[in-house]
Steps between C-alpha positions, in 0.01 A plus 500: 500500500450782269702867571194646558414232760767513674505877522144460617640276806765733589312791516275286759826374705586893512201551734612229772522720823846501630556253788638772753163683434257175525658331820364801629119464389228420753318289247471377148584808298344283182155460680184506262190573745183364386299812604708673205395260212125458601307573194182798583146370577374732196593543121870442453627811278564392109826534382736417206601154627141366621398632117741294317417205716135528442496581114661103530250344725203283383162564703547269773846437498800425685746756647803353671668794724852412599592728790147539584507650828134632587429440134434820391637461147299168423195642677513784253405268250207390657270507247546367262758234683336216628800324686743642719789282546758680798864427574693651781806394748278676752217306677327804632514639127284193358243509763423867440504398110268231589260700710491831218403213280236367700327837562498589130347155470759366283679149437850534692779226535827561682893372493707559770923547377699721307501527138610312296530230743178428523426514117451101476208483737355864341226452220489678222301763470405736185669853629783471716541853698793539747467891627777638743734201510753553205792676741472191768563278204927462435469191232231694285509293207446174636187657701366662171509155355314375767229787459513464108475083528160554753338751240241417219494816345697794685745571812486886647718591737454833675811702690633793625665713208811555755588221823225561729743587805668801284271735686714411787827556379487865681399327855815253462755730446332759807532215742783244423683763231437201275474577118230255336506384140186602230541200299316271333205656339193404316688560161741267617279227609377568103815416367561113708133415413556613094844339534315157634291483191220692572326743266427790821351775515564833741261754598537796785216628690465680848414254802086643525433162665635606859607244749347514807577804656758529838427754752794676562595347781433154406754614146732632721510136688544343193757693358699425830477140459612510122796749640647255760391756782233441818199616460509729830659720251216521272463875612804586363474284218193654407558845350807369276230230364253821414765679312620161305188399435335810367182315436498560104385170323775268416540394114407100459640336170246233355721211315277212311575242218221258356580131483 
């Protein structure tokens, strides 16, 4: 393992919540709800990332989106794509893919495991995209080798410039006094996939694509899930999450490499 890989999987072991604090949680702090990651019934907003993923797609070909959740990043490159090809670890996550597919009248197939697990029994596909998956990923090499080894032409990843729970560093340390790290970062994530033998490339935009939005009470439930607290105290949850999360776009880092 390369310094900067193992730097990249410390920085990720830094973020484990401490055990006093998650015996303590109601639920899953780690959740991923699928009503977050559905992709929007209209136009998907361009960006950075779904431009250097189309500028390498053939008309009418294959897009394999690892992490696909609701498939928002594949379905962005609908046209010219012709294939969508989904993995995710969650069921409920493929089925959405599946149906966004359907409605845009588009070929879909879906695998159901984590990444790179599942690589043997993935096809190979001429873009490989993986958008908002990098910081779940501790062995980063071995899955950009899988994404790389699955690509005819070009792999784009697409990820928050900082970890995408910094915003809540202020909301840890209010209610469990708990400092929180701010490491890795997209730059970093740069460095393991040069140092694996990939010729990437970074670029830093605002986040104009918008995730679904939260009301604020339904934000203010969510936040107390990811916080290890019960959601009865969403109302006091509520206005520290408004002041964290100041509602300015965050910065997204585009990182691709042709193969």
């Amino acid at each position: 393992m390369t310094t900067a890989a193992q730097k990249w999987r410390d920085d990720l072991a830094s973020w484990a919540i401490p055990d006093e604090i998650r015996a303590q949680a109601p639920q899953d702090p780690w959740i991923h709800p699928v009503a977050q990651f559905l992709a929007p019934d209209g136009p998907i907003p361009d960006s950075p990332a779904h431009q250097a993923a189309r500028e390498a797609l053939p008309v009418g070909g294959s897009v394999l989106d690892v992490g696909c959740g609701g498939g928002r990043a594949a379905l962005a490159l609908v046209p010219p794509a012709g294939l969508l090809i989904g993995v995710d670890h969650q069921q409920g996550m493929l089925d959405a893919f599946a149906e966004a597919a359907a409605k845009r009248g588009v070929a879909s197939e879906v695998i159901l495991g984590d990444w790179p697990d599942v690589a043997d029994q993935t096809p190979i596909a001429d873009v490989v995209v993986c958008h908002h998956v990098a910081y779940n990923v501790w062995e980063l090499p071995a899955f950009v080798r899988a994404l790389s080894e699955h690509a005819r032409r070009r792999v784009v990843l697409e990820l928050p410039v900082l970890h995408p729970l910094t915003w809540m560093n202020p909301l840890w340390k209010q209610f469990w006094d708990l400092d929180r790290p701010v490491s890795p970062a997209a730059d970093d994530a740069l460095t393991v996939i040069r140092e694996t033998g990939y010729d990437a490339h970074l670029v830093e935009y605002d986040d104009v694509t918008q995730r679904i939005p939260l009301n604020p009470r339904a934000q203010a439930e969510s936040a107390c899930i990811r916080l290890c607290l019960p959601v009865d105290r969403a109302d006091e949850v509520a206005s520290a999450v408004q002041r964290a999360d100041a509602g300015m776009p965050r910065r997204l880092a585009a990182v691709w490499w042709n193969v």
